[in-house]
C-alpha positions as CSV (number, residue, x, y, z in Angstrom):
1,X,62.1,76.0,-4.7
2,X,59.5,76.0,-1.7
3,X,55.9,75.7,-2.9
4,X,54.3,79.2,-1.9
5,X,51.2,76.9,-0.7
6,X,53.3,75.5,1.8
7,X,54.8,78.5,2.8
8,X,55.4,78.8,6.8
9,X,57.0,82.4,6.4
10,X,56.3,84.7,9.2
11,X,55.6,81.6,11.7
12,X,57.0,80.7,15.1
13,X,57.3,76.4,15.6
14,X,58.3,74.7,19.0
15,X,59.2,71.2,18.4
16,X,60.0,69.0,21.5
17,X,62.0,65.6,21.0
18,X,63.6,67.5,18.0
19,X,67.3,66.6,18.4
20,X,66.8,63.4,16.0
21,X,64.5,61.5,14.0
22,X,61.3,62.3,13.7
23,X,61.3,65.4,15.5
24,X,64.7,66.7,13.4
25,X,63.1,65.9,10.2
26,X,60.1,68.3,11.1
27,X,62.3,70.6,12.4
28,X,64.6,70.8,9.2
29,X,61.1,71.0,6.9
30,X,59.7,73.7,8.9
31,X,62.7,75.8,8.6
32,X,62.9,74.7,4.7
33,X,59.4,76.7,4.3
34,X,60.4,80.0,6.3
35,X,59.5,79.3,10.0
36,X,61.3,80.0,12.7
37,X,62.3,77.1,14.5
38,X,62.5,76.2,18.4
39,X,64.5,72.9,18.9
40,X,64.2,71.3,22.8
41,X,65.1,68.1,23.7
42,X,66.1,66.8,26.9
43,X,69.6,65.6,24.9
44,X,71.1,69.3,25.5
45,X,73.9,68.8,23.6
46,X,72.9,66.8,20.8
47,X,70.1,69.2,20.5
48,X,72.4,72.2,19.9
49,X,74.4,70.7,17.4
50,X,71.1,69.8,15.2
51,X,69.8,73.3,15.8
52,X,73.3,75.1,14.0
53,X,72.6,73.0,11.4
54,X,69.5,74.7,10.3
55,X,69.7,78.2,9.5
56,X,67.1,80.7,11.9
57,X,66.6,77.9,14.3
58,X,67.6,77.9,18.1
59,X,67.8,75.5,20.4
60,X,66.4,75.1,24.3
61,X,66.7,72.5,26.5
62,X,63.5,71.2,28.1
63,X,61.8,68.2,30.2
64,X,58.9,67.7,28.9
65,X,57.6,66.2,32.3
66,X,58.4,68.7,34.4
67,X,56.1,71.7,33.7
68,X,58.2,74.6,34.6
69,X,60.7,73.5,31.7
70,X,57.6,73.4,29.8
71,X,56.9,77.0,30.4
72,X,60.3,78.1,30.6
73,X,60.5,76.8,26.7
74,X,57.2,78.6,25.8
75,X,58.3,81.9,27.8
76,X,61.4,81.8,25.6
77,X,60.4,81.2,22.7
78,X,57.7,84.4,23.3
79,X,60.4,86.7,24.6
80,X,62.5,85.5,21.5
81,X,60.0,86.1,18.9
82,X,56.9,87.3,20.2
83,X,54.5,84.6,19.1
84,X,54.0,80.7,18.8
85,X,52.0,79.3,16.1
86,X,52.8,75.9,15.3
87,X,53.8,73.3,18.3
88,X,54.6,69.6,18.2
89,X,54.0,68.0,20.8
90,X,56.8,65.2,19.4
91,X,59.0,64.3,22.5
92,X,58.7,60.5,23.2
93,X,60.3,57.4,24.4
94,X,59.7,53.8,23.6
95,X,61.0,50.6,25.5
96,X,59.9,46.9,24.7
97,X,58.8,45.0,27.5
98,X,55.7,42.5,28.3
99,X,53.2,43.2,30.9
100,X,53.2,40.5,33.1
101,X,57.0,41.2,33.2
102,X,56.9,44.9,33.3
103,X,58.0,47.3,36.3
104,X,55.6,50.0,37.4
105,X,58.9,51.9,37.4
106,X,58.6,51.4,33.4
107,X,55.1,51.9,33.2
108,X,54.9,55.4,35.0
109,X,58.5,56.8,32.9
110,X,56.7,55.9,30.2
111,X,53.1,57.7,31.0
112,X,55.3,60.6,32.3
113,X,57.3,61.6,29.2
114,X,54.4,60.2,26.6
115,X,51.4,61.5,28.0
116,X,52.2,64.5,30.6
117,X,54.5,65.4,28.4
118,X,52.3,65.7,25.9
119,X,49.6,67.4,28.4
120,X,52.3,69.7,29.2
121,X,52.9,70.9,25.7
122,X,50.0,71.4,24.6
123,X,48.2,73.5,27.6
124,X,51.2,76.1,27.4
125,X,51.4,76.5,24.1
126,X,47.5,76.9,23.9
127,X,48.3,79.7,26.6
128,X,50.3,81.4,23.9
129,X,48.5,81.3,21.3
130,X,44.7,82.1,23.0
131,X,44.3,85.7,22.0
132,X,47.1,86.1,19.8
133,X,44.4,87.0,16.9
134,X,46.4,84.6,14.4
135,X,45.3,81.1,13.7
136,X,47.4,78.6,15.4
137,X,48.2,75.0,15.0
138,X,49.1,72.0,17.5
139,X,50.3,68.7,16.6
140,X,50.7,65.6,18.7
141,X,52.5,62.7,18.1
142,X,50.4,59.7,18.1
143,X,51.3,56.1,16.6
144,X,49.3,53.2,15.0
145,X,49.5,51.1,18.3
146,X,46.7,53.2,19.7
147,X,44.8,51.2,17.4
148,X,45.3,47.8,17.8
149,X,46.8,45.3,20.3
150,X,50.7,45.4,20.0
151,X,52.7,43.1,22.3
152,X,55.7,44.3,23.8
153,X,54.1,47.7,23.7
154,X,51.5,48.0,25.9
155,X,52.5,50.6,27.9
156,X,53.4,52.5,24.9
157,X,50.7,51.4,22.9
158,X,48.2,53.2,26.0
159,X,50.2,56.4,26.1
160,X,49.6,57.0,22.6
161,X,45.8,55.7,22.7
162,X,45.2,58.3,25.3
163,X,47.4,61.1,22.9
164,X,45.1,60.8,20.2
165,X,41.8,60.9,22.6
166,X,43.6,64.2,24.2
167,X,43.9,65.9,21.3
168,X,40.2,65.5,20.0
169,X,39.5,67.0,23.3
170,X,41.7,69.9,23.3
171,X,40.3,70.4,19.2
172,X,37.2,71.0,20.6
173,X,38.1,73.5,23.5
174,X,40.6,75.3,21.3
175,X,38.4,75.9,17.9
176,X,36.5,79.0,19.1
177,X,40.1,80.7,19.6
178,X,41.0,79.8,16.0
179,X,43.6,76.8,17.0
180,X,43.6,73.8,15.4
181,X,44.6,70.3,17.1
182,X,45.3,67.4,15.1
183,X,47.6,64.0,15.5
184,X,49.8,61.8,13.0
185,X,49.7,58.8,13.8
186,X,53.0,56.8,12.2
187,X,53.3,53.2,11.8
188,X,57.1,51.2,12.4
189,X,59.4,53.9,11.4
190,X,63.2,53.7,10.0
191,X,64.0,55.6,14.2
192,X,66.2,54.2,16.6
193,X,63.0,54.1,18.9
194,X,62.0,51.2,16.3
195,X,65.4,49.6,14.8
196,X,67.2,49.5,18.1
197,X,64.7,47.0,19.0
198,X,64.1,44.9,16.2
199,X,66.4,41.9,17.5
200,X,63.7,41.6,20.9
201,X,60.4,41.8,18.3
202,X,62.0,39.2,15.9
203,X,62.3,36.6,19.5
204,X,58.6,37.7,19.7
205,X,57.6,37.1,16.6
206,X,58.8,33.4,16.8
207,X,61.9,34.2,14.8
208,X,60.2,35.4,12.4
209,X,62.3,38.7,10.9
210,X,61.6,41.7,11.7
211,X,62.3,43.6,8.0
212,X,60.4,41.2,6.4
213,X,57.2,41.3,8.6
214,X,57.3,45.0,7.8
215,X,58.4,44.7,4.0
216,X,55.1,42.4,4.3
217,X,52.8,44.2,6.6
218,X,53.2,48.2,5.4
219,X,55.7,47.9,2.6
220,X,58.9,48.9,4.5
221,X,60.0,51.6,7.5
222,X,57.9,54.5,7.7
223,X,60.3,57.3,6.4
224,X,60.9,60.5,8.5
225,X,60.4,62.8,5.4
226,X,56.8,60.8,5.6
227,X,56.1,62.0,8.6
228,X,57.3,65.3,8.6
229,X,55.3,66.2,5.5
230,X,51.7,65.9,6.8
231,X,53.3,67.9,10.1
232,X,54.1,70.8,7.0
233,X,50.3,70.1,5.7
234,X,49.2,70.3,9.4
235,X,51.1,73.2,10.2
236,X,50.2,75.5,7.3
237,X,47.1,76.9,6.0
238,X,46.0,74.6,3.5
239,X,44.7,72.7,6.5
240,X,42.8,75.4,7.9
241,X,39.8,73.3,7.7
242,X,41.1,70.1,9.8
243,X,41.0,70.1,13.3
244,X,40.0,66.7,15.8
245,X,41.9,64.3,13.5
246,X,44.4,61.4,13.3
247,X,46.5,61.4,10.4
248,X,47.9,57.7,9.9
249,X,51.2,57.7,8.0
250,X,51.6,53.2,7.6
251,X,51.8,52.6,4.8
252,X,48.1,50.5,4.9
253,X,49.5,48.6,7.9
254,X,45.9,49.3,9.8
255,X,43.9,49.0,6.7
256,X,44.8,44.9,6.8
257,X,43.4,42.5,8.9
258,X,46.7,40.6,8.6
């Protein structure tokens, strides 16, 4: 049974990057507690498929760094249901790579789909909701490498840094029109964004493995369902109060200085 505090009946969600991991798990929460659920990804097809999975939702294909998709995404999801209230700003990559060694090929794919993606989201679905007369919440996806140092992850590591500085910014344009702008910021999560590299941080780590650092460090993967509940808490009213924040979800991971 859905907790009526929770409830998200009546509400429109866009989710970008929502064909798998985190973004899915939102996506299938949201629905879980009444909204009506957007879906895009740039993975068309695997998209789709996760989309007739949930009951209500649709799907739309979009590139987050390529602005008319952007508004093409919010335009639909307007004519489709006549509002947006809740947006996550979730689409993301992540690649491993060293500084010294990286391309500036890697480093700009990266700042596009991170950061203007991100940019992207966020100033067309504040178009949306600026007026509507309802209260209105956007989420970001930030991580706990904007917080620290992370080798191998520098590039990504700076996209998010400048995510969670974007959306104090747009908090504080966006209050007087009653929309709220807030970040979670996850630590190593159980994603293929994080396992499918876990052989390349082990070499870095001196051999050390990879599970155990994080068994050690923040008590195991960060857990989708994690994630996607403080997006539910974001996204409804019992957080009508929050807006400017970063939400860590790391299991105390930044709390140590080890």
């Amino acid at each position: 049974m859905t907790d009526a505090t929770q409830s998200l009946a009546g509400k429109v969600a866009v989710i970008t990057g929502a064909a798998r991991g985190i973004g899915l798990e939102i996506a299938r929460t949201y629905a879980a507690h009444g909204a009506k659920v957007v879906m895009s990804d740039i993975d068309a097809a695997a998209m789709t498929d996760a989309a007739d999975a949930l009951d209500g939702a649709c799907a739309f294909a979009c590139d987050v760094t390529d602005e008319d998709s952007v508004v093409n995404l919010i335009d639909h999801t307007l004519n489709l249901h006549g509002q947006v209230d809740i947006a996550v700003a979730n689409a993301g990559i992540a690649t491993v790579s060293p500084l010294a060694e990286m391309s500036y090929e890697t480093w700009r794919k990266m700042m596009s789909i991170n950061l203007d993606g991100v940019f992207l989201t966020v100033k067309h679905a504040a178009r949306a909701m600026v007026g509507a007369g309802t209260p209105g919440s956007i989420i970001t996806m930030g991580s706990v490498t904007a917080l620290a140092g992370t080798p191998l992850l520098g590039h990504y590591a700076a996209t998010k840094a400048a995510v969670v500085s974007l959306t104090k910014t747009a908090a504080l344009e966006l209050r007087r029109h009653g929309i709220r702008v807030n970040s979670i910021l996850p630590g190593f999560a159980e994603t293929a964004l994080v396992t499918g590299n876990k052989e390349t941080y082990t070499a870095a780590m001196g051999g050390l493995d990879f599970d155990a650092v994080m068994a050690q460090a923040q008590g195991g993967y960060v857990s989708v369902e994690d994630v996607a509940a403080v997006a539910l808490f974001l996204a409804g009213a019992q957080s009508s109060f929050c807006t400017g924040a970063g939400y860590v979800v790391d299991g105390g991971l930044t709390a140590s200085l080890f």
